[in-house]
C-alpha positions as CSV (number, residue, x, y, z in Angstrom):
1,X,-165.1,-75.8,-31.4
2,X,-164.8,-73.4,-28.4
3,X,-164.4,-70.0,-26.9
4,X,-164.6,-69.5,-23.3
5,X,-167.3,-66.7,-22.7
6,X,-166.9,-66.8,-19.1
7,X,-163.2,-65.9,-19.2
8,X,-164.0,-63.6,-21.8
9,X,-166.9,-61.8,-19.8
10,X,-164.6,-61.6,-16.8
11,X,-161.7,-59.6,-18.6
12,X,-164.8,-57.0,-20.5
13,X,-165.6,-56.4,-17.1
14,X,-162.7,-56.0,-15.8
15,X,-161.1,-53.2,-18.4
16,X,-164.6,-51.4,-18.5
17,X,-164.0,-50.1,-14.7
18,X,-160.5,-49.3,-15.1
19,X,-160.8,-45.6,-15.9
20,X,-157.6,-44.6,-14.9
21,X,-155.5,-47.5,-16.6
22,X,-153.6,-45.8,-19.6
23,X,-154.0,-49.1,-21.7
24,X,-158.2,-49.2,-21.2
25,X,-159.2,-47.8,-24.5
26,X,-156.9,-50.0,-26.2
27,X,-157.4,-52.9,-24.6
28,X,-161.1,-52.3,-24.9
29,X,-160.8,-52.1,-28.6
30,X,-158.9,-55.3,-28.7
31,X,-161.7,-57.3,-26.3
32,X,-164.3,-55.6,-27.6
33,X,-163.9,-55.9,-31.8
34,X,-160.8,-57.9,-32.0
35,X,-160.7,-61.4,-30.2
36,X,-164.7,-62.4,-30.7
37,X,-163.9,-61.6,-34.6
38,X,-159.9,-63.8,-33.8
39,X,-161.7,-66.5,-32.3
40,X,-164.8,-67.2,-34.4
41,X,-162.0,-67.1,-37.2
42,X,-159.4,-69.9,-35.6
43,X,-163.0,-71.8,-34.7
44,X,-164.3,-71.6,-38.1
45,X,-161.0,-72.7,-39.4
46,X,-160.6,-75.6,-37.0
47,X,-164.0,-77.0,-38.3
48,X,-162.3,-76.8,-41.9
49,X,-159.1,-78.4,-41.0
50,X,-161.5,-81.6,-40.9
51,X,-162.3,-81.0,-44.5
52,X,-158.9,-80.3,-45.9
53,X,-157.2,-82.6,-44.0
54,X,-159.2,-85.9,-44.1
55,X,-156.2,-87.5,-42.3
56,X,-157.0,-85.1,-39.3
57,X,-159.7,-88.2,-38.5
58,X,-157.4,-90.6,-38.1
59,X,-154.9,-88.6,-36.0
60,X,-153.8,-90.0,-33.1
61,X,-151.8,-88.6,-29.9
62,X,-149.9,-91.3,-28.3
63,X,-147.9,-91.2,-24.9
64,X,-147.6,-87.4,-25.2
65,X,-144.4,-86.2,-22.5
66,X,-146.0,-83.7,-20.3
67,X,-143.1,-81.2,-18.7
68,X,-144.4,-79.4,-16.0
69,X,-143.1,-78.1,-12.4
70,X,-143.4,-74.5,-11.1
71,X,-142.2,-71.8,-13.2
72,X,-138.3,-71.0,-12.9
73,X,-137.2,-74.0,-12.3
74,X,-136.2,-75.8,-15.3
75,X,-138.9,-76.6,-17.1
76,X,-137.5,-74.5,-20.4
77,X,-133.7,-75.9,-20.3
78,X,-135.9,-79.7,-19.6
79,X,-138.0,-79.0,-23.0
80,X,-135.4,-77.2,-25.0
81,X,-132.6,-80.0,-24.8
82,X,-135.6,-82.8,-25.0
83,X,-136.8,-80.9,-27.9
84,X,-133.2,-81.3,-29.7
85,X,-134.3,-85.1,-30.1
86,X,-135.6,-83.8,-33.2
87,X,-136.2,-87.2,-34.5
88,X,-138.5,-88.3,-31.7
89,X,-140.6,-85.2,-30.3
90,X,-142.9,-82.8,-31.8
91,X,-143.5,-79.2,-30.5
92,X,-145.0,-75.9,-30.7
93,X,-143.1,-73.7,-31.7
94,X,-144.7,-69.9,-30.3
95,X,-145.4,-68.7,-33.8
96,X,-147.4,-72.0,-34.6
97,X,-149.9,-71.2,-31.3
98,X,-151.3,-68.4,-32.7
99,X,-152.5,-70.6,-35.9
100,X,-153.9,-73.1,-34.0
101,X,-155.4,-74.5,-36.9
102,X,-153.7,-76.6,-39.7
103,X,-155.4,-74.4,-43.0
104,X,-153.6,-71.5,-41.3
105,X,-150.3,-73.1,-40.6
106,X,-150.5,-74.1,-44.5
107,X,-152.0,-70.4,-45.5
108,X,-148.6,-68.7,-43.1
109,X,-146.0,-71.1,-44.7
110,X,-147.1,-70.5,-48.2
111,X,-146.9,-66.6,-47.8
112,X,-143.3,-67.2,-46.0
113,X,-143.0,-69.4,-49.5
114,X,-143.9,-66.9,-52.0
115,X,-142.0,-64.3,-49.3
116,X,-139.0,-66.1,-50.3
117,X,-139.3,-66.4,-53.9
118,X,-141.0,-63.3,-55.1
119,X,-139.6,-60.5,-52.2
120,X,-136.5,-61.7,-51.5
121,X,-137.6,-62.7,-47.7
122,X,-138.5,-58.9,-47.3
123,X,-141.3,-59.6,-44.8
124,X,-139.3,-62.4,-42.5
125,X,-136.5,-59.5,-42.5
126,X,-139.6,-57.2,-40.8
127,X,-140.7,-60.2,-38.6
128,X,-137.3,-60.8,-37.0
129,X,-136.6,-56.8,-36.5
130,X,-140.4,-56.6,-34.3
131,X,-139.1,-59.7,-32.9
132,X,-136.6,-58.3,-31.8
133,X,-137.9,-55.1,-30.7
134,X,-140.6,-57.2,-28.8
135,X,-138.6,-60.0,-27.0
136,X,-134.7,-58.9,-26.4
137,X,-135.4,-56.3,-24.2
138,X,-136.6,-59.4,-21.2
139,X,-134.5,-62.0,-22.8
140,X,-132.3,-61.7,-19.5
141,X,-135.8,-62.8,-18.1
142,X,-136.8,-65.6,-20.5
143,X,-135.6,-66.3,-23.2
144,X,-138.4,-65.6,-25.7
145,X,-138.6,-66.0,-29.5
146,X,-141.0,-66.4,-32.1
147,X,-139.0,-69.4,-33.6
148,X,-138.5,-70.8,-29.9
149,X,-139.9,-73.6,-28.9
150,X,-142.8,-72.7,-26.1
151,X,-145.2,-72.8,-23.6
152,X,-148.0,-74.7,-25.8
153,X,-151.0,-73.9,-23.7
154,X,-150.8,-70.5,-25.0
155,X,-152.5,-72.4,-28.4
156,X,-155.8,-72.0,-26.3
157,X,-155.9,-68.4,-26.8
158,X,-158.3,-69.6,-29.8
159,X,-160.9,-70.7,-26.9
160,X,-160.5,-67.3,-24.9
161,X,-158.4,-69.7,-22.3
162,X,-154.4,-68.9,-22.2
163,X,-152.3,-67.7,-19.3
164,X,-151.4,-64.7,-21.5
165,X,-154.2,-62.6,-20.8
166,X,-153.1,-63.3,-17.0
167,X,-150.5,-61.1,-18.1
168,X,-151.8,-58.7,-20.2
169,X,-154.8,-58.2,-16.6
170,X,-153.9,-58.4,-13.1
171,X,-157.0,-61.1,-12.6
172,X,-155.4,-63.9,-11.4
173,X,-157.4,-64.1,-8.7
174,X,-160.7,-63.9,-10.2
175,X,-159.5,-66.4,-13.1
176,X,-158.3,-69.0,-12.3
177,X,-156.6,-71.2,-14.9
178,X,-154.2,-73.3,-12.9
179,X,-156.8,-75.5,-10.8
180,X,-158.3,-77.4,-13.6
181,X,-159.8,-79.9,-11.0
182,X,-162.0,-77.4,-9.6
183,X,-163.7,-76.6,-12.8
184,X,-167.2,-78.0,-13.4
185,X,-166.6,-81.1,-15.0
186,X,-168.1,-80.5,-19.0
187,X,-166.3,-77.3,-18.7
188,X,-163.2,-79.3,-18.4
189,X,-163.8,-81.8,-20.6
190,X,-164.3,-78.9,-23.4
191,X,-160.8,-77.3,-22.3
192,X,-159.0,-80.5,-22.4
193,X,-160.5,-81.0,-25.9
194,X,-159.4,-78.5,-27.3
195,X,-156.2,-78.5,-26.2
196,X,-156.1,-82.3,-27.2
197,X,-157.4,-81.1,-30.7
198,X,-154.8,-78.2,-31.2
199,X,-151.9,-81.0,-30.4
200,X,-153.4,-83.4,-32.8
201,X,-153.4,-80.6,-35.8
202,X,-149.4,-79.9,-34.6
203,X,-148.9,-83.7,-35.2
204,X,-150.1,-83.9,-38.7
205,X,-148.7,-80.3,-39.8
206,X,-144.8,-81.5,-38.7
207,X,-145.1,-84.2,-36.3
208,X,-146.1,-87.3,-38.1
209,X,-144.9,-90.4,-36.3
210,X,-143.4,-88.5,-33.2
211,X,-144.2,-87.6,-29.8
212,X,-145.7,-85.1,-28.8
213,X,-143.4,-82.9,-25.6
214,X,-144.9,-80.1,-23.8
215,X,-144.1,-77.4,-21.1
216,X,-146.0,-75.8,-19.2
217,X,-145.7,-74.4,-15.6
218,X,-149.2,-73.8,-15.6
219,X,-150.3,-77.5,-16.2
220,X,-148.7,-78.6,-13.1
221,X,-152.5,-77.8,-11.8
222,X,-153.6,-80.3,-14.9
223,X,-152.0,-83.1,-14.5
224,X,-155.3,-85.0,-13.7
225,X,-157.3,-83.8,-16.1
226,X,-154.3,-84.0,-18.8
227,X,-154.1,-87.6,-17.6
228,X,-158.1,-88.1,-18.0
229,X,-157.4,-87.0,-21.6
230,X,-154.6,-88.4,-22.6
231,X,-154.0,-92.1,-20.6
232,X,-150.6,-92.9,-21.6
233,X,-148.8,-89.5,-21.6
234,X,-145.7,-89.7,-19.5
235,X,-144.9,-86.8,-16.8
236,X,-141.5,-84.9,-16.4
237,X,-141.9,-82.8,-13.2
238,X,-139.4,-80.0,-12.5
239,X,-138.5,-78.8,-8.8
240,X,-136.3,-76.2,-7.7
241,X,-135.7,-74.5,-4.1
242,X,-139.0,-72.8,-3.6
243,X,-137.0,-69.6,-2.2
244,X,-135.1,-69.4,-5.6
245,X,-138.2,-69.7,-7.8
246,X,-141.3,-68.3,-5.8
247,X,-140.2,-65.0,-5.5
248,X,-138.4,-65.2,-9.1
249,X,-142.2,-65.8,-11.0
250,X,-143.6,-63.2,-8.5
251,X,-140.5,-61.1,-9.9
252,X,-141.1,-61.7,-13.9
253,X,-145.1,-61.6,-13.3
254,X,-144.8,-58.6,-11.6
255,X,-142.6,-57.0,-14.2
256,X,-144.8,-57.7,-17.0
257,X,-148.1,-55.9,-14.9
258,X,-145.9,-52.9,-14.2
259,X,-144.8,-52.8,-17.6
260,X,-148.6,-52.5,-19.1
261,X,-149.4,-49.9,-16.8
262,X,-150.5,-51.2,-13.4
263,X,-149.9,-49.9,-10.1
264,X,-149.0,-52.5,-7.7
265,X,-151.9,-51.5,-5.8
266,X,-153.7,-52.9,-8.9
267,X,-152.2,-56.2,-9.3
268,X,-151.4,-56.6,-5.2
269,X,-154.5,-59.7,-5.0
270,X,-153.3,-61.3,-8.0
271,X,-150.4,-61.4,-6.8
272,X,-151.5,-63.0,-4.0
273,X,-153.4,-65.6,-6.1
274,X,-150.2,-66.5,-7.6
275,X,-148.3,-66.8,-4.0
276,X,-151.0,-69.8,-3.4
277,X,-150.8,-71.2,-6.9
278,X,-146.8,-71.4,-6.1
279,X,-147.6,-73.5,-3.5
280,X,-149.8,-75.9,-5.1
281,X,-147.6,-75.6,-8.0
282,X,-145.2,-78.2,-5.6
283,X,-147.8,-80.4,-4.3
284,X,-150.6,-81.0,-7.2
285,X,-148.1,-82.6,-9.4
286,X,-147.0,-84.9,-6.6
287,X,-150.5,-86.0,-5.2
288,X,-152.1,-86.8,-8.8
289,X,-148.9,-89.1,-9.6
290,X,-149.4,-90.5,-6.3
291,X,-152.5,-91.2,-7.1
292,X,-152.1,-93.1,-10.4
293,X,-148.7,-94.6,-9.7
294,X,-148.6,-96.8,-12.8
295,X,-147.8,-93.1,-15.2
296,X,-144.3,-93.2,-16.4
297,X,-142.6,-90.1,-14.4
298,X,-139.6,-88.4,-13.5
299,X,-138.8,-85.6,-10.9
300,X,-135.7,-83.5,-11.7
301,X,-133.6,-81.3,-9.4
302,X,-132.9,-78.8,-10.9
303,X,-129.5,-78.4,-9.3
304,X,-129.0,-81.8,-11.4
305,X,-130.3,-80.1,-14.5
306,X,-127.9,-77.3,-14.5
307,X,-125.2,-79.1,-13.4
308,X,-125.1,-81.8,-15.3
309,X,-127.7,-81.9,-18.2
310,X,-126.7,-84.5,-20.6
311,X,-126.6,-87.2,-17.6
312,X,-129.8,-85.7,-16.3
313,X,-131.5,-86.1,-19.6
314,X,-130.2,-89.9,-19.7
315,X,-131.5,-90.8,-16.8
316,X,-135.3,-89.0,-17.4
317,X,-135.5,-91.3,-20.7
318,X,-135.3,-94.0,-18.5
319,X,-137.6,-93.3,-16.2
320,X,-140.1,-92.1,-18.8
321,X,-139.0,-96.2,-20.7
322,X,-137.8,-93.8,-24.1
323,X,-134.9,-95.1,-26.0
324,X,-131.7,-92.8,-25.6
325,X,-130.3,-93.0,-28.8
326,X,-126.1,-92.1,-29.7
327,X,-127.5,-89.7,-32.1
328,X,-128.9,-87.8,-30.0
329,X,-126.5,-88.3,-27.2
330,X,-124.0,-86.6,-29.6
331,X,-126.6,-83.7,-30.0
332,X,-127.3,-83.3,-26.5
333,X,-123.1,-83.5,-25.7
334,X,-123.3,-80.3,-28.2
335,X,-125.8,-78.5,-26.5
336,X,-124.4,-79.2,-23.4
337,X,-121.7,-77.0,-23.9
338,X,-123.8,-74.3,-25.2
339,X,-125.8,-74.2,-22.0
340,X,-123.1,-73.9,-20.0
341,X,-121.7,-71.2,-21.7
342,X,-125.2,-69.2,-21.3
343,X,-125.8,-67.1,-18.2
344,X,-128.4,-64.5,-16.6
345,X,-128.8,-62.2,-14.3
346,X,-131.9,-61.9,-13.4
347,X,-132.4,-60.0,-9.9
348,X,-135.1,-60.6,-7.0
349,X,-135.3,-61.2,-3.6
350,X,-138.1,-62.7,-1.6
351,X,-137.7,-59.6,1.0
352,X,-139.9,-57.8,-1.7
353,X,-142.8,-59.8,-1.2
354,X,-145.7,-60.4,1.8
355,X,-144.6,-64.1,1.6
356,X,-141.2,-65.0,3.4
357,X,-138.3,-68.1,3.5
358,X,-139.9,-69.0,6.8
359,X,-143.5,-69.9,5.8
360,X,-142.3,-71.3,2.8
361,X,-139.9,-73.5,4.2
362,X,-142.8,-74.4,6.9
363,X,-145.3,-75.1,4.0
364,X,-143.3,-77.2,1.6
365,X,-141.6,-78.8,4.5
366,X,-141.9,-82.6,3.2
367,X,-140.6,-81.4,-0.3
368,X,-137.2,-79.3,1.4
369,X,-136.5,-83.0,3.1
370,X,-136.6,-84.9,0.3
371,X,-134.7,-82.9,-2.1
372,X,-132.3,-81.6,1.0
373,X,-132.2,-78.0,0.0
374,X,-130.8,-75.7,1.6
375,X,-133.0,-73.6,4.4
376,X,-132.9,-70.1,5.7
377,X,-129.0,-68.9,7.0
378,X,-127.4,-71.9,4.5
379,X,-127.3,-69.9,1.4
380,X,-128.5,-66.6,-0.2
381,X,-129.7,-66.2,-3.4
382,X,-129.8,-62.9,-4.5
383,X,-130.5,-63.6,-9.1
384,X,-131.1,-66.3,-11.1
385,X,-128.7,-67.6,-13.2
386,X,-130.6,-70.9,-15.4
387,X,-128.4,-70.3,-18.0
388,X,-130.6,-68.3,-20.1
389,X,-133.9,-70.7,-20.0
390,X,-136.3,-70.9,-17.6
């Protein structure tokens, strides 16, 4: 299949020079003995999934619904309350990405099967205490789960090529996976493949005859290439007052670095990197839809999406030409509720940062006058409060 030895190299190198970082030596054992053995493993099984699952041939993905938009501003309430149209879309759940293949999804559920029958669900008891030991303590953050439904390009950490280890090292600017476009073009074919191969396994382990939907900030910077691969997927893209949301990733990204260990001195240029990728995160989406104006599409507000979600949700089946069916209006009336009910208080403020309302005001100009948001001295935002989802 494939592992990405460039990324791979980039992160050795990386850790090897950081002699002060507390987390070096572990980190190093992990690069160093634990991922090349991971992902010859998930490659190895991949290839088998071909042999134990003849029907893995045939598989198809067809009009795929592609959510994507700049992180914080929707995109997890969008693919949650799509994702309730259980009867319709397939998903990732963020247990099932790090089985990328199918023999390991079967291998996992039968130990959760014999789990069950033989020790009385003892080991899912220990999986949903580290869960939450792991997660709860930045659910105020994101809410984060291994039973959640997530952000399905982390299913690439197989091929050395996920946004995780973006958190794990402060290297954003040295690797960049966001701009897909600028890649050479057989190294993006082989990406796009094997993202395209991951979905296809998800389809035939508990997706048969549905659609697969998908959410990731980080694709906002694929939706070319994701439309080279996949010619009839549909795009949902989410926006949000870049003064709410910009300084709200920087916020959660910087969070995560500090809590691994690094100074800010250390992550200060990627930090930077992911200022710029903000930007783009508005206009890339915008100028490859412009350019193939016959995709299926719809651009959300998220003021819309909080405010009224069920309507909202109507009205992107439409645009996207999906039937809205009363069965799942009656679900989504349910959840609804239970969104509304949810609330966070995450705090930020974009006086914390080298970037400022001004510029981006100045910089996304053409996207504040067509979604009429509010500028500098009409409101203050001072947390974020998405309901739980992000």
């Amino acid at each position: 299949m494939y592992f990405d030895f460039q990324i791979y190299y980039q992160a050795l190198s990386y850790t090897w020079v950081q002699k002060t970082w507390p987390g070096r030596r572990r980190m190093l054992v992990r690069l160093l003995m634990l991922e090349p053995v991971l992902g010859l493993l998930q490659n190895i099984f991949l290839v088998l999934d071909y042999l134990f699952f003849p029907a893995l041939w045939r598989q198809k993905v067809v009009a795929p619904v592609f959510i994507v938009g700049h992180a914080r501003s929707g995109t997890t309430l969008m693919h949650r309350l799509m994702a309730s149209d259980e009867e319709r879309f397939s998903y990732f759940l963020y247990w099932e990405m790090f089985f990328p293949s199918l023999t390991l999804k079967k291998l996992v559920r039968g130990v959760g099967w014999l789990d069950e029958k033989l020790l009385q669900n003892a080991l899912y008891r220990r999986l949903q205490a580290w869960d939450e030991r792991t997660f709860a303590p930045f659910r105020h953050m994101h809410d984060m789960s291994l039973w959640n439904p997530e952000e399905d390009q982390f299913v690439m950490n197989g091929a050395f090529v996920t946004q995780q280890w973006a958190l794990n090292l402060p290297l954003m600017h040295q690797i960049d996976l966001f701009h897909l476009s600028d890649l050479e073009p057989g190294r993006r074919r082989r990406w796009l493949r094997f993202y395209k191969e991951c979905v296809k396994r998800q389809l035939l382990y508990r997706g048969r005859g549905k659609t697969h939907l998908s959410k990731n900030p980080i694709m906002s910077g694929w939706v070319e290439g994701l439309l080279e691969a996949f010619p009839d997927a549909k795009i949902v893209v989410m926006l949000r007052n870049p003064v709410e949301c910009i300084p709200s990733t920087l916020k959660l990204v910087e969070v995560s670095w500090a809590s691994k260990g690094w100074s800010r001195e250390d992550y200060l240029p990627a930090l930077r990197a992911l200022t710029e990728i903000s930007f783009n995160s508005f206009d890339l989406p915008r100028q490859a839809l412009a350019a193939h104006p016959n995709v299926p599409h719809a651009c959300v507000d998220y003021r819309n999406l909080t405010g009224a979600p069920r309507k909202t949700v109507e009205q992107v089946y439409e645009a996207l030409g999906i039937d809205f069916s009363p069965e799942f209006d009656e679900v989504l009336e349910t959840q609804e509720e239970k969104e509304k009910s949810h609330s966070s208080q995450f705090e930020y403020s974009i006086d914390d940062y080298e970037v400022g309302a001004l510029e981006i005001e100045s910089r996304l100009a053409s996207h504040y006058e067509r979604y009429d948001w509010p500028r500098v001295g009409e409101g203050e935002v001072a947390s974020d409060t998405e309901g739980g989802s992000k």
